[in-house]
C-alpha positions in Angstrom: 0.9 -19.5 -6.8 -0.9 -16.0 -7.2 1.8 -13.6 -8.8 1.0 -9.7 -8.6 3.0 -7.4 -10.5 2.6 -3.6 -11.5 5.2 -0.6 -11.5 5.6 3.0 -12.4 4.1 4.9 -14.8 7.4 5.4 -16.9 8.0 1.6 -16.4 11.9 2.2 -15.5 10.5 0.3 -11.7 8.7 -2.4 -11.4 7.8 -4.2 -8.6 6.9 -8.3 -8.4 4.6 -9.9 -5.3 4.4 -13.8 -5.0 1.8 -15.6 -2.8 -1.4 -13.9 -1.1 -0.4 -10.8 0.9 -0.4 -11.1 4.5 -3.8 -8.0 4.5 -4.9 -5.6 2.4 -5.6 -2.5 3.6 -6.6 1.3 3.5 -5.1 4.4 5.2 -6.2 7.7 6.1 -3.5 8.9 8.1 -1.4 12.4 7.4 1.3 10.4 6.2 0.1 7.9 3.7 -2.3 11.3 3.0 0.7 13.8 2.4 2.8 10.9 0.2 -0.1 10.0 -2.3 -1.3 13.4 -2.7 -4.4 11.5 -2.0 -7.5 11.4 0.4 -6.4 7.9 1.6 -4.4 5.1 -0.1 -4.6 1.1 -0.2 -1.8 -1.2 -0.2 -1.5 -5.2 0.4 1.7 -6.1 2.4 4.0 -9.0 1.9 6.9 -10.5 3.2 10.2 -9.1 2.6 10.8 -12.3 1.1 8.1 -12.9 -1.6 8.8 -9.6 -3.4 11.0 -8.6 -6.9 12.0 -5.3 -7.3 13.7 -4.2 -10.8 15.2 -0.6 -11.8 16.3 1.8 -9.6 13.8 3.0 -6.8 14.2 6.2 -4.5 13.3 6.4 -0.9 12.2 8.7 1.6 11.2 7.4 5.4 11.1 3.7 4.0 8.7 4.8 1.0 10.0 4.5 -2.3 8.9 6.1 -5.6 10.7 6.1 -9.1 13.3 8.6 -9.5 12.2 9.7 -13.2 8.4 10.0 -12.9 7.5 10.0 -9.5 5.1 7.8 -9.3 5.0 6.2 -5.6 5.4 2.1 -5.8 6.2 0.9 -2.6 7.2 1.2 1.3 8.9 -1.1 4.1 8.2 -1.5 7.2 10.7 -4.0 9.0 10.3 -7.2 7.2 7.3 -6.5 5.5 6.5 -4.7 2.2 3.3 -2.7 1.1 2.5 -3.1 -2.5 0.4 0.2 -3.4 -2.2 -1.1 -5.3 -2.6 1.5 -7.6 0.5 0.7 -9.0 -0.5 -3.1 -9.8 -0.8 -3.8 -14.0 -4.7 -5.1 -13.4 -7.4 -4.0 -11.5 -9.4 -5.6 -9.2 -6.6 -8.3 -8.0 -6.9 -7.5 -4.1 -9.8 -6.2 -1.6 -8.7 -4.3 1.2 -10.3 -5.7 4.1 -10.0 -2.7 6.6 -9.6 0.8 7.3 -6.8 2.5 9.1 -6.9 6.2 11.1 -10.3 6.3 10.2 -10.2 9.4 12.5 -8.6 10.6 9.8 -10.9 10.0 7.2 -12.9 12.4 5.1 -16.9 12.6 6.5 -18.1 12.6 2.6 -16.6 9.6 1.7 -19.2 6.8 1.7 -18.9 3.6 3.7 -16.8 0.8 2.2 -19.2 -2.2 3.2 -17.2 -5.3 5.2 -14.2 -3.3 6.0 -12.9 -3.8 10.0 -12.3 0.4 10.8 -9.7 1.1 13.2 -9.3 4.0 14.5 -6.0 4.9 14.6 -3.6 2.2 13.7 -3.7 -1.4 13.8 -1.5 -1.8 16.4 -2.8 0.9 18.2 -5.9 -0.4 18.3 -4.6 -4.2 19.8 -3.9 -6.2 17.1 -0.3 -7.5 15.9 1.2 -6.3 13.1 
C-alpha cells in the first residue's frame, strides 16, 4: 500500500495518507490563493478514513495549519481530506492531473502539459466531487 507522509516545517504536525488519493489537483482560486500566500496550490485528497494526523493542528474554514510555525498542512471538505503537497517529506510522489479556477490563473504562467483545466470548479463545471 502507497504510504504518503510529510508535515510542518517545525515538525510539531504531521500528517500520514494511506492508499492512492482519490485526484490530485491544482487551484487558482482567491481562496486557496489568499491561504498559501501563493499563485496557486496543489493538493491530492483522500478519504477521511485513510489519513493520520499527530500534534496539534489549528483551523480556519476547515483549513488547518500548525499553531507554532504556520506552515499550512491540510483542509477538509466533508469526508474528504486534501493533503497539500508541499508539505509531503519527498518530492515528486503525486502528479496533479488538473487545474481548478483556471479563470483565476495567472496569464504568465506556462501551460502544465496533460492537465484537464476547469474553469471554475469541478463541480461547477459537471463533474462529481
Amino acid at each position: 500500500m502507497d504510504v504518503y507522509e510529510g508535515g510542518c516545517r517545525c515538525g510539531n504536525l504531521r500528517i500520514k495518507a494511506s492508499g492512492r488519493p482519490l485526484r490530485v489537483g491544482i487551484c487558482h482560486c482567491l481562496d486557496c490563493r489568499k491561504h498559501h500566500g501563493a499563485l496557486f496550490y496543489a493538493a491530492a485528497v483522500f478519504p477521511d478514513d485513510r489519513i493520520e494526523v499527530s500534534g496539534e493542528a489549528r483551523g480556519y474554514v476547515d483549513r488547518f495549519f500548525c499553531p507554532g510555525c504556520g506552515s499550512p498542512v491540510f483542509a477538509r471538505s466533508g469526508a474528504e481530506v486534501e493533503v497539500h503537497l508541499g508539505c509531503l517529506d519527498a518530492p515528486d510522489q503525486l502528479t496533479p492531473t488538473y487545474e481548478s479556477w483556471v479563470t483565476r490563473r495567472e496569464a504568465w504562467l506556462p501551460d502544465f502539459c496533460g492537465m484537464t483545466r476547469f474553469d471554475q470548479g469541478r463541480l461547477a463545471d459537471g463533474l462529481k466531487a
